[in-house]
mmCIF file of the N, C-alpha and C atoms, coordinates in Angstrom:
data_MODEL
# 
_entry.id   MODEL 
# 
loop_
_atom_site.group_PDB 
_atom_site.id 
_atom_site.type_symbol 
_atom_site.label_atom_id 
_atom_site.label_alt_id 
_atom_site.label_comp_id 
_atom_site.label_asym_id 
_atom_site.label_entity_id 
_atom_site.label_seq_id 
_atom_site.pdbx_PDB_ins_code 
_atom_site.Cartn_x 
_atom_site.Cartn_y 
_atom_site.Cartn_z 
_atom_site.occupancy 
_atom_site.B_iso_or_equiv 
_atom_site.pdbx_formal_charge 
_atom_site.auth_seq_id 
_atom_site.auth_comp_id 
_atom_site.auth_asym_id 
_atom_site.auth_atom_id 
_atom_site.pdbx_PDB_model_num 
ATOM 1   N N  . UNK A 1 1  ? 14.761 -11.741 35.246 1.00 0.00 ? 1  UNK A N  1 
ATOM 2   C CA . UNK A 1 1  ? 15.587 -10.850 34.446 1.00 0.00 ? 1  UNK A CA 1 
ATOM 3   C C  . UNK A 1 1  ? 14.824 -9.573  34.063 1.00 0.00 ? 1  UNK A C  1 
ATOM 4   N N  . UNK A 1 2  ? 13.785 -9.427  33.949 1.00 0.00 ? 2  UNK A N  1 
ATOM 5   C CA . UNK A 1 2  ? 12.669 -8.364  33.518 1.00 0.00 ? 2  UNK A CA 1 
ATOM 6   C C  . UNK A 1 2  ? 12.968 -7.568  34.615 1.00 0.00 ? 2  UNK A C  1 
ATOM 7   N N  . UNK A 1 3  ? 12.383 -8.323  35.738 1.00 0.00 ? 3  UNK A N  1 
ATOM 8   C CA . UNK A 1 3  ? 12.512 -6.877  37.083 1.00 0.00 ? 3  UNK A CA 1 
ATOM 9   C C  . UNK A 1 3  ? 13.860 -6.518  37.196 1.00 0.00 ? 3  UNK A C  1 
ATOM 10  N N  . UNK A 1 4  ? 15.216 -7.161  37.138 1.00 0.00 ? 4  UNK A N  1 
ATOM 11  C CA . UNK A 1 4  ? 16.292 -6.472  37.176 1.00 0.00 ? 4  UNK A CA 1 
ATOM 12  C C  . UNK A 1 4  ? 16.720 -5.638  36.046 1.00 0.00 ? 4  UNK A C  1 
ATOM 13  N N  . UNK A 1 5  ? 15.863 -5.575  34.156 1.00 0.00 ? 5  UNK A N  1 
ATOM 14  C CA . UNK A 1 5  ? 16.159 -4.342  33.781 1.00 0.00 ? 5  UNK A CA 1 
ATOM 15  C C  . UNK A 1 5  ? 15.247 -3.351  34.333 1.00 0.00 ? 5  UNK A C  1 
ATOM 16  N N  . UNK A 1 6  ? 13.910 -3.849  34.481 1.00 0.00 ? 6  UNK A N  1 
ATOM 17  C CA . UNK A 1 6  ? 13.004 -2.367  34.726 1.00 0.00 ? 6  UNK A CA 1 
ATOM 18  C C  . UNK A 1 6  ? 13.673 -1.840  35.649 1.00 0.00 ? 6  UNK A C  1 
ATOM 19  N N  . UNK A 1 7  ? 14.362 -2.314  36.534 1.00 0.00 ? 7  UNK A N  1 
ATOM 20  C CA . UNK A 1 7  ? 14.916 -2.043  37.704 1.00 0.00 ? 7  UNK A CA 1 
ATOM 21  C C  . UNK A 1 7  ? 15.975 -0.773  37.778 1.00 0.00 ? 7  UNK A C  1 
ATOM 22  N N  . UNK A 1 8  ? 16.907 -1.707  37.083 1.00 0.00 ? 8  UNK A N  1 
ATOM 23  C CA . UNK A 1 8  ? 18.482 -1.200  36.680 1.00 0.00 ? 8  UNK A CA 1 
ATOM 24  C C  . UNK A 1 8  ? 18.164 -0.104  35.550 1.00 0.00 ? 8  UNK A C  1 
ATOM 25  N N  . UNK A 1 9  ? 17.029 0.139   34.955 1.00 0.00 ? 9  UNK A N  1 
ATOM 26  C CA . UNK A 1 9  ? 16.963 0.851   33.335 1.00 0.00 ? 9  UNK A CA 1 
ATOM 27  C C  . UNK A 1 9  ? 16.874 2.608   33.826 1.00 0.00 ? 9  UNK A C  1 
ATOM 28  N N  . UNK A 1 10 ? 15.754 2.564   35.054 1.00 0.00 ? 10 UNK A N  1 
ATOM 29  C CA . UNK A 1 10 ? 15.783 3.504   35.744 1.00 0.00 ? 10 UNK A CA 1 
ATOM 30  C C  . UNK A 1 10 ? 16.850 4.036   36.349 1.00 0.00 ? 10 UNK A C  1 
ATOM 31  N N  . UNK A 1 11 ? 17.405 3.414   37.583 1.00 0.00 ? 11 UNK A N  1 
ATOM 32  C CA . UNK A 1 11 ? 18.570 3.614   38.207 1.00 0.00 ? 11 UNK A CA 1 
ATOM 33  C C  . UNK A 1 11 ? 19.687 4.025   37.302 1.00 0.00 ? 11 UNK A C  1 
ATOM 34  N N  . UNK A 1 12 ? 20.052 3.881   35.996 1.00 0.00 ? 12 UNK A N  1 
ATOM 35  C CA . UNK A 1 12 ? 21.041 4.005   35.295 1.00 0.00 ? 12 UNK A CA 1 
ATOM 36  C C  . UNK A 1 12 ? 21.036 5.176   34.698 1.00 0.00 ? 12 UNK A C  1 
ATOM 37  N N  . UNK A 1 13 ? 19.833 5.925   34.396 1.00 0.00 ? 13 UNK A N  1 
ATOM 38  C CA . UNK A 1 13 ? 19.563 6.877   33.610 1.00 0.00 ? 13 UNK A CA 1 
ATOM 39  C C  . UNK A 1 13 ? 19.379 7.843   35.104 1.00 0.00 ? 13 UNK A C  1 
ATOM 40  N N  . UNK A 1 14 ? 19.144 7.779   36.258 1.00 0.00 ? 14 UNK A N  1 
ATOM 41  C CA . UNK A 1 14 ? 19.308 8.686   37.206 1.00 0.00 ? 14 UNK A CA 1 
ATOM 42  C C  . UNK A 1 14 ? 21.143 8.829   37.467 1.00 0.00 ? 14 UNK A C  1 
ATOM 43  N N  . UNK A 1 15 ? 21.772 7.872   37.210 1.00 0.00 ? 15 UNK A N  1 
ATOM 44  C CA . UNK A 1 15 ? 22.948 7.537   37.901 1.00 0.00 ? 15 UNK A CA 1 
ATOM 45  C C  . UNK A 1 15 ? 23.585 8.523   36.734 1.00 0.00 ? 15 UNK A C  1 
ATOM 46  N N  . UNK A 1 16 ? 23.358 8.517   35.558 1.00 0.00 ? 16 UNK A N  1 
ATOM 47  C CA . UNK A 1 16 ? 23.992 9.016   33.992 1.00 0.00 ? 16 UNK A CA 1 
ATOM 48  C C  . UNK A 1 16 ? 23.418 10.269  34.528 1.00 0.00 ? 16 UNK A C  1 
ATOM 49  N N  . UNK A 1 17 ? 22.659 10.927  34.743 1.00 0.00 ? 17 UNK A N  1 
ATOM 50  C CA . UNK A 1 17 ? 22.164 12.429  34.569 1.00 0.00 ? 17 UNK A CA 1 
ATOM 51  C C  . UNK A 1 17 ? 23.131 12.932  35.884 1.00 0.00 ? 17 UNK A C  1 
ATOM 52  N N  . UNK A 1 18 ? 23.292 12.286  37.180 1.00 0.00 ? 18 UNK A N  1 
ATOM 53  C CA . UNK A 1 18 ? 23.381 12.568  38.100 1.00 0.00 ? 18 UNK A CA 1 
ATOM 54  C C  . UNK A 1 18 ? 25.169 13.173  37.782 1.00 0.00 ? 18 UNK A C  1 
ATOM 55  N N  . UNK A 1 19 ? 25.907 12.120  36.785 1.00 0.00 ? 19 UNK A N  1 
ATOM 56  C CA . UNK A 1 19 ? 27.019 11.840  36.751 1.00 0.00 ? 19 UNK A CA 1 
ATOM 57  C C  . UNK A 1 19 ? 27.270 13.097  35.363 1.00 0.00 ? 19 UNK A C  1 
ATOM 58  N N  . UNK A 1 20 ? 26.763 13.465  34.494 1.00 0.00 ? 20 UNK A N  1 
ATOM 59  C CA . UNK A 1 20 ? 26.258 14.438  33.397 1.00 0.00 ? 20 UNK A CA 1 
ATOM 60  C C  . UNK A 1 20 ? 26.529 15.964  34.282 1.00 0.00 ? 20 UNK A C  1 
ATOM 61  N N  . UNK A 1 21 ? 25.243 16.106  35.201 1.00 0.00 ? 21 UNK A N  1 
ATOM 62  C CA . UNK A 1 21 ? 25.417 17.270  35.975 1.00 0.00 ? 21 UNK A CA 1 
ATOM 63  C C  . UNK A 1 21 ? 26.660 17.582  37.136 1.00 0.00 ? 21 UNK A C  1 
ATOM 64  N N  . UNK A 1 22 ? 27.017 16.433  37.632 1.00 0.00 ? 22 UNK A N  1 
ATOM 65  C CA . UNK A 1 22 ? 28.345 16.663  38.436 1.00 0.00 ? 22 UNK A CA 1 
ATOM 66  C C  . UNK A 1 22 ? 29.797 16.910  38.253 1.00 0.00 ? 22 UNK A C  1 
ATOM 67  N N  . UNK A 1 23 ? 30.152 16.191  37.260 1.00 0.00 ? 23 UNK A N  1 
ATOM 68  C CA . UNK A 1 23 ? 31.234 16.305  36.189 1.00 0.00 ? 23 UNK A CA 1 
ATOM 69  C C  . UNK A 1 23 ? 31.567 17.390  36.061 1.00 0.00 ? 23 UNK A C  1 
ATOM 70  N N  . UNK A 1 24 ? 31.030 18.058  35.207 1.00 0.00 ? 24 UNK A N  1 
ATOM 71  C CA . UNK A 1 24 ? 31.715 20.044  35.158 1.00 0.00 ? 24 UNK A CA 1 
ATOM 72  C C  . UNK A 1 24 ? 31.782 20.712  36.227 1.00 0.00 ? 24 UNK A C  1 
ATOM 73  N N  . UNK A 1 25 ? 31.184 20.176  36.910 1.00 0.00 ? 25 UNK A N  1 
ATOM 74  C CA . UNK A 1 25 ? 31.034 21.356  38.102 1.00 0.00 ? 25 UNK A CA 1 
ATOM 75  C C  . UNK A 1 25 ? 32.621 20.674  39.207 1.00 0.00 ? 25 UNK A C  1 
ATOM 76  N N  . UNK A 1 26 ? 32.486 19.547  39.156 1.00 0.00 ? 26 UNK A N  1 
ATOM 77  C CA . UNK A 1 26 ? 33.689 18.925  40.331 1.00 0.00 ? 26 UNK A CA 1 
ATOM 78  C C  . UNK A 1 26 ? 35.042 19.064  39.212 1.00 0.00 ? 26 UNK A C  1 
ATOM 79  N N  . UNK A 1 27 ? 35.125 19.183  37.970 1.00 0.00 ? 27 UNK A N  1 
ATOM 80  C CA . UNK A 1 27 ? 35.904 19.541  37.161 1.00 0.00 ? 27 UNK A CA 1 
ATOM 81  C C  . UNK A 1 27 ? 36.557 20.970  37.317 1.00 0.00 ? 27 UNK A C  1 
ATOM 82  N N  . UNK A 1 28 ? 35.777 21.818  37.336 1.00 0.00 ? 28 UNK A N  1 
ATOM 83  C CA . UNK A 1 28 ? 36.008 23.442  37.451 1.00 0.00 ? 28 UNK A CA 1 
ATOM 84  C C  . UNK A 1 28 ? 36.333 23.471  38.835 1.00 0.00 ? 28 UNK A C  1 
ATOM 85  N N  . UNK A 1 29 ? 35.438 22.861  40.041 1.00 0.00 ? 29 UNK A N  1 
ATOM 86  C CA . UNK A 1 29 ? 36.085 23.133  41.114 1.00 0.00 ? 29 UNK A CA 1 
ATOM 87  C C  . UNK A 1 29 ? 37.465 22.494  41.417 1.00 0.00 ? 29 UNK A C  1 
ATOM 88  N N  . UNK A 1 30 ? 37.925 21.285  40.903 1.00 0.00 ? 30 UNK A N  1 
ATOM 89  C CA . UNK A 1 30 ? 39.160 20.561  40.851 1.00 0.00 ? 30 UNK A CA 1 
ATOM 90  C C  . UNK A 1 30 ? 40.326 21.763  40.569 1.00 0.00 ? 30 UNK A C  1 
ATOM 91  N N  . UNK A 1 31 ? 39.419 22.447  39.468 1.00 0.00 ? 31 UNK A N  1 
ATOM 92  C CA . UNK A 1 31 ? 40.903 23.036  38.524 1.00 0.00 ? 31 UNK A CA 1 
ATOM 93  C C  . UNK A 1 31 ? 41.609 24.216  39.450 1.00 0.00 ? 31 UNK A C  1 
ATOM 94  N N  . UNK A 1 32 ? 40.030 24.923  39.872 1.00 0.00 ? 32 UNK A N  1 
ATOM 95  C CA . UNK A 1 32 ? 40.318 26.038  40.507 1.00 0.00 ? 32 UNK A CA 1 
ATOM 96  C C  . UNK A 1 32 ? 41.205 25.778  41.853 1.00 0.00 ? 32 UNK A C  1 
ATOM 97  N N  . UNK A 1 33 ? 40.792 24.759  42.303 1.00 0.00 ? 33 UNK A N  1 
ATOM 98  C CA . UNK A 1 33 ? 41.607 24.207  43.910 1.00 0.00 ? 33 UNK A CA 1 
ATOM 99  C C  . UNK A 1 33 ? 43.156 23.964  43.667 1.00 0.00 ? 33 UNK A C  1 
ATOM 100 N N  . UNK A 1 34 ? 42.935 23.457  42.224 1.00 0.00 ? 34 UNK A N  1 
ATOM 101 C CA . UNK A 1 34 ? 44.613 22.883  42.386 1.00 0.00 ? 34 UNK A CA 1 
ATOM 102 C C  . UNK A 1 34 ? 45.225 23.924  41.502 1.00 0.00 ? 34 UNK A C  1 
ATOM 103 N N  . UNK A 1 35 ? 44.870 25.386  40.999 1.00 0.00 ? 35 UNK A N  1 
ATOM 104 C CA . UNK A 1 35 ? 45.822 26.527  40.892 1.00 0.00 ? 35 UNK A CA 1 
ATOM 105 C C  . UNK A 1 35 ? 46.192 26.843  42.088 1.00 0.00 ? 35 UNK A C  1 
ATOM 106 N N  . UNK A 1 36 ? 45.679 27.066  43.646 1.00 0.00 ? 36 UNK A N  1 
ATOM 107 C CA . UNK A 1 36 ? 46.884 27.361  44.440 1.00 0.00 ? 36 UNK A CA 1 
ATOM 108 C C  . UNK A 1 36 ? 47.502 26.722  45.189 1.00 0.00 ? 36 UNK A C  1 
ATOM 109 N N  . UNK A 1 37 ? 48.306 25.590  44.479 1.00 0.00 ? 37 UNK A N  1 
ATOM 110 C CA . UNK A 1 37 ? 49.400 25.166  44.522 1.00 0.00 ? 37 UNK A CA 1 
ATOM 111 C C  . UNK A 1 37 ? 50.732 25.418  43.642 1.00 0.00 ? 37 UNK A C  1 
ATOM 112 N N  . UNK A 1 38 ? 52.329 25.518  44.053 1.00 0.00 ? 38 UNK A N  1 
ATOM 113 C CA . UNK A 1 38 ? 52.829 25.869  43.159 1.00 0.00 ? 38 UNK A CA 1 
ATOM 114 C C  . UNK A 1 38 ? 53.224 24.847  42.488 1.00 0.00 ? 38 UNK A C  1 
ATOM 115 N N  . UNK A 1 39 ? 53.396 23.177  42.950 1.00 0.00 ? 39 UNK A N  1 
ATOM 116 C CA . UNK A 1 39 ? 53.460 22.828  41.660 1.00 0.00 ? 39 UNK A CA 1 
ATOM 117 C C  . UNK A 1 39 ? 51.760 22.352  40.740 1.00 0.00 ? 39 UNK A C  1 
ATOM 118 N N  . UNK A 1 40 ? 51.964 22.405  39.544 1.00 0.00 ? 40 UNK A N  1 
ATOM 119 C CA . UNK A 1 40 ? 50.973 22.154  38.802 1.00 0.00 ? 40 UNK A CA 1 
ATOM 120 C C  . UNK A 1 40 ? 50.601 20.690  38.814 1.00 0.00 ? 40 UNK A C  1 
ATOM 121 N N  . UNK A 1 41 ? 49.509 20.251  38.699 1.00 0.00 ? 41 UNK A N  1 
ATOM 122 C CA . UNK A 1 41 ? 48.751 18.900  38.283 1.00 0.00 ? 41 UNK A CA 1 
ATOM 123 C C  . UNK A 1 41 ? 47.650 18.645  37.099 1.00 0.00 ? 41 UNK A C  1 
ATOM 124 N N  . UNK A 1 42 ? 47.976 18.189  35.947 1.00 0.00 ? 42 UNK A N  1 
ATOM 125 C CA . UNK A 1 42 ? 46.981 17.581  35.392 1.00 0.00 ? 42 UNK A CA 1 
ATOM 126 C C  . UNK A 1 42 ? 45.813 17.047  35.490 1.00 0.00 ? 42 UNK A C  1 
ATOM 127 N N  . UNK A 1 43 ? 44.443 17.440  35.341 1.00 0.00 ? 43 UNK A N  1 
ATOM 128 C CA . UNK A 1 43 ? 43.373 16.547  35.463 1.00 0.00 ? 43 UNK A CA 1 
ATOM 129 C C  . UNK A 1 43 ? 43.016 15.488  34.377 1.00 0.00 ? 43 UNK A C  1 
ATOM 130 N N  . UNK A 1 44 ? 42.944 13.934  34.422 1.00 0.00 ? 44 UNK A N  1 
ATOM 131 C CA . UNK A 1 44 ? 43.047 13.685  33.047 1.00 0.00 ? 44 UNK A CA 1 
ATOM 132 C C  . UNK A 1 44 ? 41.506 13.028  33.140 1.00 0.00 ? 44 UNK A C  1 
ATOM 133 N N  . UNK A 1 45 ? 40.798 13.269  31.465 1.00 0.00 ? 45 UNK A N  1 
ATOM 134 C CA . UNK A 1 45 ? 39.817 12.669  31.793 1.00 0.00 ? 45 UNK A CA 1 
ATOM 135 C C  . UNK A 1 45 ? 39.569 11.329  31.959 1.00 0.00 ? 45 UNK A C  1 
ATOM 136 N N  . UNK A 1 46 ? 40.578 10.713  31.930 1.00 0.00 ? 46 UNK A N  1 
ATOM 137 C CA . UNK A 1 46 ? 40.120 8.637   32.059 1.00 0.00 ? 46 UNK A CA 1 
ATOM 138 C C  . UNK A 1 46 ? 40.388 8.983   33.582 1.00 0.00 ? 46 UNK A C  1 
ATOM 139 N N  . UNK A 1 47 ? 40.297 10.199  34.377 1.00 0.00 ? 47 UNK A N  1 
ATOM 140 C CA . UNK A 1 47 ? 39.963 9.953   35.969 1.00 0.00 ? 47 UNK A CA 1 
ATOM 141 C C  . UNK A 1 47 ? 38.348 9.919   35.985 1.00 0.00 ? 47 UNK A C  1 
ATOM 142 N N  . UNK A 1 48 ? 37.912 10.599  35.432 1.00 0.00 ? 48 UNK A N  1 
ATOM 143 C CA . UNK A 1 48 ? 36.627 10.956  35.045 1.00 0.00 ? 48 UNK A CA 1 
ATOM 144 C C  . UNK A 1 48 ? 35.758 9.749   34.773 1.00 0.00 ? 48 UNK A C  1 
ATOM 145 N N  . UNK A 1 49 ? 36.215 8.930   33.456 1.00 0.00 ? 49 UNK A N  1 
ATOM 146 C CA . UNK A 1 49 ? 35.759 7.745   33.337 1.00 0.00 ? 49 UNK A CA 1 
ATOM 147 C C  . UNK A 1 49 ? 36.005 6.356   34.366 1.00 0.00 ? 49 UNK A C  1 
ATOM 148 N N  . UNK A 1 50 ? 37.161 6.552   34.860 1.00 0.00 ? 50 UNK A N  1 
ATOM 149 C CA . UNK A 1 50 ? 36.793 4.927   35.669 1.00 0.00 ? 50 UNK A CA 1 
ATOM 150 C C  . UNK A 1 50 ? 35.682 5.503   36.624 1.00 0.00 ? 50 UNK A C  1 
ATOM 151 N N  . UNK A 1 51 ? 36.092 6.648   37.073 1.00 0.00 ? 51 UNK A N  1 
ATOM 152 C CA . UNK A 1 51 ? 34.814 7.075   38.486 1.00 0.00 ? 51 UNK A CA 1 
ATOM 153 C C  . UNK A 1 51 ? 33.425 6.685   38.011 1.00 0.00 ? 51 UNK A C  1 
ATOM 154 N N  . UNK A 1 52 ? 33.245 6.923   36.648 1.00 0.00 ? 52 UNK A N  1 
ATOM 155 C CA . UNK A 1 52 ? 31.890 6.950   36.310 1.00 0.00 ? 52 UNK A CA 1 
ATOM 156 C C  . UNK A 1 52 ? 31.484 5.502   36.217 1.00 0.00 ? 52 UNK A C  1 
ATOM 157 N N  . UNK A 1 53 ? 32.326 4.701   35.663 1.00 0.00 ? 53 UNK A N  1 
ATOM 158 C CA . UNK A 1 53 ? 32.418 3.238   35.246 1.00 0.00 ? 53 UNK A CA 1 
ATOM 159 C C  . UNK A 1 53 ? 32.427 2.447   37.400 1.00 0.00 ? 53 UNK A C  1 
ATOM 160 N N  . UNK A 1 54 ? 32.984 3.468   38.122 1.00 0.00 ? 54 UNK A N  1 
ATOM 161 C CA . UNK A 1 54 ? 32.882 2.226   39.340 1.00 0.00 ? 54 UNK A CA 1 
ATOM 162 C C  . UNK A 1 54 ? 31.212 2.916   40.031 1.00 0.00 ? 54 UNK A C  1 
ATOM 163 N N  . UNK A 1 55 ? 31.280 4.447   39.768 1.00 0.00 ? 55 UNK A N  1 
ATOM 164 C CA . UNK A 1 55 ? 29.769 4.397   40.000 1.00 0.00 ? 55 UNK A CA 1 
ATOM 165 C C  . UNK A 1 55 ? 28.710 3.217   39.624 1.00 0.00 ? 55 UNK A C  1 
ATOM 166 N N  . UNK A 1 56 ? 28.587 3.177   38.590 1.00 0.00 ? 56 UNK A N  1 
ATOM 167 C CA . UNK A 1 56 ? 27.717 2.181   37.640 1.00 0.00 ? 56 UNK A CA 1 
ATOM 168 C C  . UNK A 1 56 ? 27.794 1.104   37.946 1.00 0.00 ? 56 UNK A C  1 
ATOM 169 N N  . UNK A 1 57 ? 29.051 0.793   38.357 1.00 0.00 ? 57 UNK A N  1 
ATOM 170 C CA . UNK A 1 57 ? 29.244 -0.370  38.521 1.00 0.00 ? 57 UNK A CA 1 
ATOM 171 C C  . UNK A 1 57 ? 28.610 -1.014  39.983 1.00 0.00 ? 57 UNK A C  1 
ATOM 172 N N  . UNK A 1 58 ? 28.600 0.550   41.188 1.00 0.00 ? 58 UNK A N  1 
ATOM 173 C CA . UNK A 1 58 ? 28.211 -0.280  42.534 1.00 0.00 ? 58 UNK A CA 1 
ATOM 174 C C  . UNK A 1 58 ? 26.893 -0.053  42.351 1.00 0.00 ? 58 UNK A C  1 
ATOM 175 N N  . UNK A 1 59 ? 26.077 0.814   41.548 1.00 0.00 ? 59 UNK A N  1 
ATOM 176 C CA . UNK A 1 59 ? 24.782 0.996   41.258 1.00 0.00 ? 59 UNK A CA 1 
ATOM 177 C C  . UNK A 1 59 ? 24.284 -0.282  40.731 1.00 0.00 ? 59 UNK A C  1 
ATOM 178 N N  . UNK A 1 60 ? 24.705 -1.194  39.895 1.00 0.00 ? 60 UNK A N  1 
ATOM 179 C CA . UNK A 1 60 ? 24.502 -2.144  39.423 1.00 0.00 ? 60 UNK A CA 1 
ATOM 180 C C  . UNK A 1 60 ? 24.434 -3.090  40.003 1.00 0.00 ? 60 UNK A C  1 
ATOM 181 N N  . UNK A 1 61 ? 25.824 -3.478  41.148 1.00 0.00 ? 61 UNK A N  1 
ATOM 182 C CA . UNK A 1 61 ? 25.377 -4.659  42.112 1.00 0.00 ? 61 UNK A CA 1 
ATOM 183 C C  . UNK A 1 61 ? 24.151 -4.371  42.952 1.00 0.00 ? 61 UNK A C  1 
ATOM 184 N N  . UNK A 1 62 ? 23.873 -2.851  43.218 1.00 0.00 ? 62 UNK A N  1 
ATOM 185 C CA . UNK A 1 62 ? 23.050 -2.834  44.514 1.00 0.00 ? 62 UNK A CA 1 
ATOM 186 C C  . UNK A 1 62 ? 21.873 -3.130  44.341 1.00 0.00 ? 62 UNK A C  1 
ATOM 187 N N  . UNK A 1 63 ? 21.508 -2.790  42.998 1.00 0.00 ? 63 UNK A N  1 
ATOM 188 C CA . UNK A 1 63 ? 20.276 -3.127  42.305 1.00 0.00 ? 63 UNK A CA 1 
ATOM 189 C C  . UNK A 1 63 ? 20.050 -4.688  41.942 1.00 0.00 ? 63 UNK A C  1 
ATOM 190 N N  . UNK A 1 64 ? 21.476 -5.632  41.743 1.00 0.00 ? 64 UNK A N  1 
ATOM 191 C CA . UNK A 1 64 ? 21.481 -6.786  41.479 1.00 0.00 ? 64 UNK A CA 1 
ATOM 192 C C  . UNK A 1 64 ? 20.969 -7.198  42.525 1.00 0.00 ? 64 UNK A C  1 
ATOM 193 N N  . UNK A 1 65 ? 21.463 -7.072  42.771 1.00 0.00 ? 65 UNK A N  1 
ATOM 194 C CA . UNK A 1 65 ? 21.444 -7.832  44.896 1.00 0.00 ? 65 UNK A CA 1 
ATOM 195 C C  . UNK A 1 65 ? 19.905 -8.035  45.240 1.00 0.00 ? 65 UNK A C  1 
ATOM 196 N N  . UNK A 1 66 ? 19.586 -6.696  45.260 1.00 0.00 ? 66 UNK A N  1 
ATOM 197 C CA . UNK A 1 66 ? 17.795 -6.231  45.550 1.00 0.00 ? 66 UNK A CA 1 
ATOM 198 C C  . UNK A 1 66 ? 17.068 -6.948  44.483 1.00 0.00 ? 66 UNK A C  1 
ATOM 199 N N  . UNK A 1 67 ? 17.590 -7.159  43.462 1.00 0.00 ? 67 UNK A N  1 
ATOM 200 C CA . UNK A 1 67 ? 16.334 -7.688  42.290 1.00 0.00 ? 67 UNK A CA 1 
ATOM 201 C C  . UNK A 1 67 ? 16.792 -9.246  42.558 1.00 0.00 ? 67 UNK A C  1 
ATOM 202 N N  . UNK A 1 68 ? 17.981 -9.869  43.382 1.00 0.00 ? 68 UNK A N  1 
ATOM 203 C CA . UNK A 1 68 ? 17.688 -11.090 42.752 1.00 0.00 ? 68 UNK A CA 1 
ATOM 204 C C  . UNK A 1 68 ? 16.926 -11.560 44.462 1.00 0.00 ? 68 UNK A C  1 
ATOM 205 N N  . UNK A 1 69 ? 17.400 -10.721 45.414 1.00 0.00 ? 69 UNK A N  1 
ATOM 206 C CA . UNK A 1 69 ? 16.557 -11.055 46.680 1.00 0.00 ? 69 UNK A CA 1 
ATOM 207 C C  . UNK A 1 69 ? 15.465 -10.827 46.645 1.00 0.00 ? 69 UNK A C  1 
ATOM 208 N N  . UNK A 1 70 ? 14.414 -10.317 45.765 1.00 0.00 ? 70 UNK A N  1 
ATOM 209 C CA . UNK A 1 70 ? 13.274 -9.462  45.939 1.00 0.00 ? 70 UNK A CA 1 
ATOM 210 C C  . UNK A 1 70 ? 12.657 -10.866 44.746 1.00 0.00 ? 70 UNK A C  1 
ATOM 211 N N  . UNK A 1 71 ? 13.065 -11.323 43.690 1.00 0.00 ? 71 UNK A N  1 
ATOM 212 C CA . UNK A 1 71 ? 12.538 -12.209 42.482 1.00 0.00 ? 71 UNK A CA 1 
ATOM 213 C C  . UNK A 1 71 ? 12.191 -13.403 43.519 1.00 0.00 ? 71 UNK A C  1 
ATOM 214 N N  . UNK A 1 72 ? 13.353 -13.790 44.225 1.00 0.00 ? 72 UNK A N  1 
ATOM 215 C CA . UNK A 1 72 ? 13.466 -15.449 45.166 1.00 0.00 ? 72 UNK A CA 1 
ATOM 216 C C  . UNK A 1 72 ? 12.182 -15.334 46.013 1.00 0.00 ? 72 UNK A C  1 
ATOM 217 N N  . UNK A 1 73 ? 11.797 -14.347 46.791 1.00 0.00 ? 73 UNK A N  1 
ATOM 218 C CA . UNK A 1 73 ? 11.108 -14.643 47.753 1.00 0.00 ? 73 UNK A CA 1 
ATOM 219 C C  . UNK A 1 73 ? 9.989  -15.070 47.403 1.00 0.00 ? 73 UNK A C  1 
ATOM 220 N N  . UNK A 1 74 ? 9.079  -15.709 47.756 1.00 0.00 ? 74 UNK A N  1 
ATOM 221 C CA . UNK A 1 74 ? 7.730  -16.266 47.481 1.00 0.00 ? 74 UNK A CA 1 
ATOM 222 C C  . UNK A 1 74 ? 6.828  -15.667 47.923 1.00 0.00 ? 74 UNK A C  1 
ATOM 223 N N  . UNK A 1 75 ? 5.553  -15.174 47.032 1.00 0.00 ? 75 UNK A N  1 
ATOM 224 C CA . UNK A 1 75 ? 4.704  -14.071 46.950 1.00 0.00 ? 75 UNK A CA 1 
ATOM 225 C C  . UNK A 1 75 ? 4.070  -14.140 47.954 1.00 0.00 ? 75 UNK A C  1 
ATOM 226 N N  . UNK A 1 76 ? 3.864  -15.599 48.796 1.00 0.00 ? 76 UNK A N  1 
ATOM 227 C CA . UNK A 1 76 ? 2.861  -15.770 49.637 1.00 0.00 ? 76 UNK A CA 1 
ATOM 228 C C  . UNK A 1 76 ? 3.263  -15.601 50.646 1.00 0.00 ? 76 UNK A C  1 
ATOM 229 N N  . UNK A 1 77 ? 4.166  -15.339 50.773 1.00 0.00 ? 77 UNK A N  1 
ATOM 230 C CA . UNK A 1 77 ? 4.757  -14.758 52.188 1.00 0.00 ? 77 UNK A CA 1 
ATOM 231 C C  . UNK A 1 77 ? 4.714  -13.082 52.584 1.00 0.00 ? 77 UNK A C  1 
ATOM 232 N N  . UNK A 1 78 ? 4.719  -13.017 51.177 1.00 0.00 ? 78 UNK A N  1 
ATOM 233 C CA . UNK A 1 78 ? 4.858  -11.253 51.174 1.00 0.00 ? 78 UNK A CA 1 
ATOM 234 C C  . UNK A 1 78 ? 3.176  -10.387 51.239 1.00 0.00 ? 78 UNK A C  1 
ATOM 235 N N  . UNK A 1 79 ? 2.354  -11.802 50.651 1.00 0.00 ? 79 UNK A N  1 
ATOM 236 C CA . UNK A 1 79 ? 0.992  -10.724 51.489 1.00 0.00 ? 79 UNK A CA 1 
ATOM 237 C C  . UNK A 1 79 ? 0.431  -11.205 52.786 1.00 0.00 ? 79 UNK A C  1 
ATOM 238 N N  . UNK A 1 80 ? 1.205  -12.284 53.294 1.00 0.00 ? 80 UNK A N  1 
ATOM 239 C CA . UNK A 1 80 ? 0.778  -13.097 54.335 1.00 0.00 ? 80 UNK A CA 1 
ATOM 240 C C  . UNK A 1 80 ? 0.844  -11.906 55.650 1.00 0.00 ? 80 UNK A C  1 
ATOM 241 N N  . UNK A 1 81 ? 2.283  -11.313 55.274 1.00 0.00 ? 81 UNK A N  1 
ATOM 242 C CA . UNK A 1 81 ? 2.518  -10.156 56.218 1.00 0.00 ? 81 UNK A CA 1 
ATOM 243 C C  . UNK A 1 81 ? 1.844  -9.088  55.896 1.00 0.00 ? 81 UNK A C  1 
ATOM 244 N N  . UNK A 1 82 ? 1.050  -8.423  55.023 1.00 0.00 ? 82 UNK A N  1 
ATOM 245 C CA . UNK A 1 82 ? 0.074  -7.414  54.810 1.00 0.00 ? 82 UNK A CA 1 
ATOM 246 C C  . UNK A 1 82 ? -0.779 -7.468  54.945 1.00 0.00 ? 82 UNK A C  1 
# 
């Protein structure tokens, strides 16, 4: 459980900044794209949030996955090959 927060603690705070800096910018470009159309569309922000919430979310398995395959293996195998 240790290596999957040190793991995940990192990854989450790259995934949050990544998701921080992209947001306004795919926001403004959204808005600007969908003025030339004539009918109008709403951007709402709970589009904003699930995106961010399924980001996190596949960031989280991928890191699960890797930390619980990476904990199982047995050490002696891993310098046997080095």
């Amino acid at each position: 459980m240790r290596i999957l927060y040190l793991l995940s603690r990192e990854v989450i705070i790259l995934v949050l900044a990544a998701i921080l800096i992209a947001s306004p910018i795919a926001l403004y470009s959204m808005r600007k794209w969908l003025q030339n159309f004539a009918y109008r569309v709403g951007i709402h922000p709970l589009l904003f949030l699930m995106t961010m919430l399924i980001i996190l979310s596949v960031a989280l398995l991928s890191i699960g996955y890797r930390s619980v395959k990476v904990a199982n293996i047995n050490p002696a195998e891993a310098i046997k090959y080095e």
